[in-house]
N, C-alpha and C positions, 0 to 999 in steps of 0.2 A: 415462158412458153412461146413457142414462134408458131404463127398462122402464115398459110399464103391461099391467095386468091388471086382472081381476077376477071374479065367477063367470059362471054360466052363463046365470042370469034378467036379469044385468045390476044386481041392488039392492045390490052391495059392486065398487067401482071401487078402484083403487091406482095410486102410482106411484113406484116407486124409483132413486132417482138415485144415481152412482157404480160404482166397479167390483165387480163380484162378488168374496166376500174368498174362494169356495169355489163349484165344481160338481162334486156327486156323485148317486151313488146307495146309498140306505140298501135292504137287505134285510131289516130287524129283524122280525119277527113285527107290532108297533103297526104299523108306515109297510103293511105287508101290509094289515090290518086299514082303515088309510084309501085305499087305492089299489085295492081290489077283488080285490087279489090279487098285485099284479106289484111288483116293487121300486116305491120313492120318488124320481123324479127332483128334484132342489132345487138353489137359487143361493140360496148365502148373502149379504143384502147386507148392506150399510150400517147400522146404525140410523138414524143420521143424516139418511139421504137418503131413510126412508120415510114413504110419511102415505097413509090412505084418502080418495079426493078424493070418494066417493060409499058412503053409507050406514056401518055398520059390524056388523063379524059376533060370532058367535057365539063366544064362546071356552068349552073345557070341558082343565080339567086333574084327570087322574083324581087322587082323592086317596086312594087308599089306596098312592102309589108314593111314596118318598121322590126329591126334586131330579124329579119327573116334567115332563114339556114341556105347553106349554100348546097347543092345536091350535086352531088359527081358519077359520070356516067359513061359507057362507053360509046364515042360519036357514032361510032362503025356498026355496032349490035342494037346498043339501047341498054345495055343493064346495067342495074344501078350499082353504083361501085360501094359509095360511103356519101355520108352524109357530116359537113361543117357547122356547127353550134354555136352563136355567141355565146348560148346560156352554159355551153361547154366546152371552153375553150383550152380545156388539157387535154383534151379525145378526138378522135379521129373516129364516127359512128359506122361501122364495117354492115353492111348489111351481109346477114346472113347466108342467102344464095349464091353473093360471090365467093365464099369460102373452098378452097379445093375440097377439104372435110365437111361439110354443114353439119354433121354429128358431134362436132364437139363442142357444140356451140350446148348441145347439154337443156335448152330450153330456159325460159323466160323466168329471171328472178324475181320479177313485178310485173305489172301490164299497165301501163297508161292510156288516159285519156279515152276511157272506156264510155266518157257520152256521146261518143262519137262513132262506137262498135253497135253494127243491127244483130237483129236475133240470128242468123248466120253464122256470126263469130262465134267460134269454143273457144272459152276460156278455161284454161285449166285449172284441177282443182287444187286447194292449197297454195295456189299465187296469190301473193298481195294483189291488190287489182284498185284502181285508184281514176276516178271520173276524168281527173286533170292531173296535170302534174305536182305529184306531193309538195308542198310550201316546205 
């Protein structure tokens, strides 16, 4: 399957080919802090099957966290493109609103890190739904 994406000004374009290896939802405090507030919807893909077919963005990995994710964004708008993972370093984490479709992203096959979600957050029902991340 091929996705494409990319922000909101248009100056960072993407396209990732392949199946998604993961769809979830992160609750974490950081995915809060880049989502304005609400869980992080993401498809993990490929490495293989990604590449920026227009411009390239902003990356910032905090460093005073050890093993921290690297988060990529567009300089020009602000939106968030994808997210880099040591803990996953076969994917490339798409976040959902850069998607041209966000529909097909089809909704959350788990939700993580749900001690981190306030009463606010809907969690849907018949998701695995998991405090931290599964061991």
């Amino acid at each position: 399957m091929k996705f494409t994406g990319g922000c909101y000004c248009g100056a960072v374009r993407y396209e990732a080919d392949g199946e998604p290896v993961m769809k979830a939802r992160c609750h974490c405090r950081e995915c809060q802090y880049f989502t304005g507030g609400e869980g992080n919807d993401f498809m993990a893909m490929p490495v293989a099957g990604f590449r920026f077919t227009r411009g390239e963005p902003k990356s910032y990995t905090r460093p005073d966290l050890k093993g921290a994710a690297t988060r990529q964004f567009c300089a020009d708008c602000g939106t968030p493109i994808l997210t880099k993972s040591p803990a996953l370093p076969v994917a490339v984490i798409l976040k959902v609103g850069s998607l041209d479709e966000p529909g097909l992203f089809g909704g959350p096959q788990m939700i993580f890190q749900t001690a981190d979600a306030h009463p606010f957050h809907l969690m849907p029902d018949g998701v695995a739904a998991f405090a931290r991340f599964p061991g």
